[in-house]
VEXTOR-564985 format. One record per residue (C-alpha): chain; x, y, z; residue number from 1. Coordinates in Angstrom, 2 decimals, always signed. Example, Ala and Ser with C-alpha at 12.3 -4.5 7.8 and 13.67 -1.06 7.14 Angstrom:
<recs>
<rec 'A',<+12.30,-4.50,+7.80>,1>,
<rec 'A',<+13.67,-1.06,+7.14>,2>,
</recs>
This chain:
<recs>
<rec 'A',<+104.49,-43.56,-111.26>,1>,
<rec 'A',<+105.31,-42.38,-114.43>,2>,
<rec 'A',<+102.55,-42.73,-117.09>,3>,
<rec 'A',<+104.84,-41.34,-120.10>,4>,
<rec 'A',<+105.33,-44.16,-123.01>,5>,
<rec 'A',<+108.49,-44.28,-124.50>,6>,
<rec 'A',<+108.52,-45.67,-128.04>,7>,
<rec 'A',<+112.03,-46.75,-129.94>,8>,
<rec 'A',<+113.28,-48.97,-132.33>,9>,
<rec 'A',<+116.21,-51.26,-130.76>,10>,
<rec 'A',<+118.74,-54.17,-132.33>,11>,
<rec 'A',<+117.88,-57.44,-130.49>,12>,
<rec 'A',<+121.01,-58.85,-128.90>,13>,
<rec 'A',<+122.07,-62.29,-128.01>,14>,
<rec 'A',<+122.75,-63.44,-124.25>,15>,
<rec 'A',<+126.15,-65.17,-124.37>,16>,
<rec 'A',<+125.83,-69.03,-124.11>,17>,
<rec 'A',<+122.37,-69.40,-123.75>,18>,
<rec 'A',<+118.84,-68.93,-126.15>,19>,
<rec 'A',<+118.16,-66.05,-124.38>,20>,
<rec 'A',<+118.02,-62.34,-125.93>,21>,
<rec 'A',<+117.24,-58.67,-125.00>,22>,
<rec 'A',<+117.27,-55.09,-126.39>,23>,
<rec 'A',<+119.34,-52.10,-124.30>,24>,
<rec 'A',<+116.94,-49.31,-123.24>,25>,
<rec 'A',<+118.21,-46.27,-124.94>,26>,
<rec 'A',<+118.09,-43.35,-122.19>,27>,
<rec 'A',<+118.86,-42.81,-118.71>,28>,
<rec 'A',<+116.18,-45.02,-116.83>,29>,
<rec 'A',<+117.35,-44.12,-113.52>,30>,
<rec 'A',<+116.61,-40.84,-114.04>,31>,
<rec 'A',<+113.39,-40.97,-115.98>,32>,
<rec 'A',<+112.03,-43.53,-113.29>,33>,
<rec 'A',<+113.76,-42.41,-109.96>,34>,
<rec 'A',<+114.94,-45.84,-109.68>,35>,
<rec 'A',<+116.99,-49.09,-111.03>,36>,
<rec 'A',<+114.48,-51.77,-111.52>,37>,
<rec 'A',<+111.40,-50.63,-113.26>,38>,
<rec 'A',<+108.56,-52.92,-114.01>,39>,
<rec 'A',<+106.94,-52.06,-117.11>,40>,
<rec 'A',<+104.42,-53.14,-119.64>,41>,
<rec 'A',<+105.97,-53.17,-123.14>,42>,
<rec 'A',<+105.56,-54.07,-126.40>,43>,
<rec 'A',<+108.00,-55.53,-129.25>,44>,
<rec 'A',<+106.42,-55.05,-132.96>,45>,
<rec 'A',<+103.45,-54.72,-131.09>,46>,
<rec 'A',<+103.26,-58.38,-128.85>,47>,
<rec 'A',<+102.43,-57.78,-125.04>,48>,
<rec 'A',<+104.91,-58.31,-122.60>,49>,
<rec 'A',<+104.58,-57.49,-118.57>,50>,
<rec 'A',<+108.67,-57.82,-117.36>,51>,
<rec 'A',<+111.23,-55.21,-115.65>,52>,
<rec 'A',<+113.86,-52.86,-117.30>,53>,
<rec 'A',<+117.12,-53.91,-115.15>,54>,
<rec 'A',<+120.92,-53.67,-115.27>,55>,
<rec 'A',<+122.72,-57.08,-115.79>,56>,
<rec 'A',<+126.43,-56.35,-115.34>,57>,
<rec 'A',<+125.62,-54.56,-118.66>,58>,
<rec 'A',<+125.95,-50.81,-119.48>,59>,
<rec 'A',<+122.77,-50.07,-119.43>,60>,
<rec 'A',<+119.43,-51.21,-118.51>,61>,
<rec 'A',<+118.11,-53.82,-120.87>,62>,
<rec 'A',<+114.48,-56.02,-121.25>,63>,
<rec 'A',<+114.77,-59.77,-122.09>,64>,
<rec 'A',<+112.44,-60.82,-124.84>,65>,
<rec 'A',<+111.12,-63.96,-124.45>,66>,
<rec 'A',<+111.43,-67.06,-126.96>,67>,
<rec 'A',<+108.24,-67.42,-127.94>,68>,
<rec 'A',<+107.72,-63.83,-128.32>,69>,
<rec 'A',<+110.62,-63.82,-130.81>,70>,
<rec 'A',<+109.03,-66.40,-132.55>,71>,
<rec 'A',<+105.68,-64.72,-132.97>,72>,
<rec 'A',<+106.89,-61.63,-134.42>,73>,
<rec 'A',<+109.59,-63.47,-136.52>,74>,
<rec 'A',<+112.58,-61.77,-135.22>,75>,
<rec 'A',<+115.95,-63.02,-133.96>,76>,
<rec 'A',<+119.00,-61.72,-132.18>,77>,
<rec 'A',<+119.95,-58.81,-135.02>,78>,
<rec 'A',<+117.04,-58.34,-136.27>,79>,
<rec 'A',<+115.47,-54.47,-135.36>,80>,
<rec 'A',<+112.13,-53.92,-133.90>,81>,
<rec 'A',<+109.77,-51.59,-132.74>,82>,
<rec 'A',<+109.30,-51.21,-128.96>,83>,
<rec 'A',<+107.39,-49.45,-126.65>,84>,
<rec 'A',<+107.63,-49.16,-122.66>,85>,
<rec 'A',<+105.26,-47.64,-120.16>,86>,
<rec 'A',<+105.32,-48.14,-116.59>,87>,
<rec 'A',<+103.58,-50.44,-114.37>,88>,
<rec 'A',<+102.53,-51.17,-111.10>,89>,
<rec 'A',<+104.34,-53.81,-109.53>,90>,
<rec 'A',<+101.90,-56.55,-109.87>,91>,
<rec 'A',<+101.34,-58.09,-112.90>,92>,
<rec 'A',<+97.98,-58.32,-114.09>,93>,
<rec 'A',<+96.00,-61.12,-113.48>,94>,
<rec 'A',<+93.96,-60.78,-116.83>,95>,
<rec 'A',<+96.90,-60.55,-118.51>,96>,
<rec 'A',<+98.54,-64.16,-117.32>,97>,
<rec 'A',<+94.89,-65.74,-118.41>,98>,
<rec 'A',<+94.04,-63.93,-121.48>,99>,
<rec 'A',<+92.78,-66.79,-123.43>,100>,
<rec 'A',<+89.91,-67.57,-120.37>,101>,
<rec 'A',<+86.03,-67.00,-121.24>,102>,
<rec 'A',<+84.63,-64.07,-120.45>,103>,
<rec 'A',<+83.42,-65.57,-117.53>,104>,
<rec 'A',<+86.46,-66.74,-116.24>,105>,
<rec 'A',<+88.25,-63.08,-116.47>,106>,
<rec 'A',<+85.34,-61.96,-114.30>,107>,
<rec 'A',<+86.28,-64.31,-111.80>,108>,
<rec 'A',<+89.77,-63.51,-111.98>,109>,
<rec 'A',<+89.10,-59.77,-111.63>,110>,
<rec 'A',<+86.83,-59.93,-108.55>,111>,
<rec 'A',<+89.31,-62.40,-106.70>,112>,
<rec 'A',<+92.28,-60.16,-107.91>,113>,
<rec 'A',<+90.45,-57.28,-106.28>,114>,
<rec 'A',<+89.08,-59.03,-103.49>,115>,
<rec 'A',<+93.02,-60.24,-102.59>,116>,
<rec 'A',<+94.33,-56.72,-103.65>,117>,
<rec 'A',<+91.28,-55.48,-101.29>,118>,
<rec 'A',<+90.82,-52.69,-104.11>,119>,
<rec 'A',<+86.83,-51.54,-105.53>,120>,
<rec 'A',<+85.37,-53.60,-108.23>,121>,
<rec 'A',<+85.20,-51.21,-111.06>,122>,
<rec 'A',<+84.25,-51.53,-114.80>,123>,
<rec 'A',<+83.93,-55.34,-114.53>,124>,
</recs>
């Protein structure tokens, strides 16, 4: 896995006929990664977002960016932002999908997400 974060600034484009929208990925992904579809853990003006660089019959590898991520930061398809992309495992975190639980409730989560991952408890 590559632990190296990559950090960019990157024009928001417009997916034809629909309210979707992405940025391209500005380098050779295949070759930093060793493969096509990455997941990754990146940010856009600093909001959190667990997806996958991929190629959509596009020229390069590009990163949707979600509605209501767009609306948070303020930003629409033209608008510039800052991004940065680091690597994940596979599986997205758990934590992540529930971050407005108690405390409580993200100890849960982690100990089942370990328990089904059948990986130590550590640093709950």
């Amino acid at each position: 896995m590559n632990n190296k974060v990559y950090e960019f600034e990157a024009v928001i484009k417009k997916v034809p006929d629909m309210d979707g929208a992405y940025i391209e990925i500005p380098f050779d992904v295949k070759a930093e990664f060793g493969k096509g579809r990455v997941p990754v853990i990146a940010t856009f003006d600093g909001e959190v977002y667990e997806g996958s660089l991929v190629r959509m019959k596009t020229p390069c590898h590009i990163i949707g960016i979600r509605k209501d991520i767009r609306a948070k930061i303020g930003k629409q398809p033209g608008d510039t932002i800052k991004v940065t992309i680091r690597e994940r495992n596979s599986e997205k975190s758990s934590l992540w999908k529930c971050q407005n639980a108690d405390e409580s409730s993200r100890i849960k989560i982690k100990i089942i997400s370990a328990v089904s991952l059948q990986k130590p408890l550590m640093n709950i």
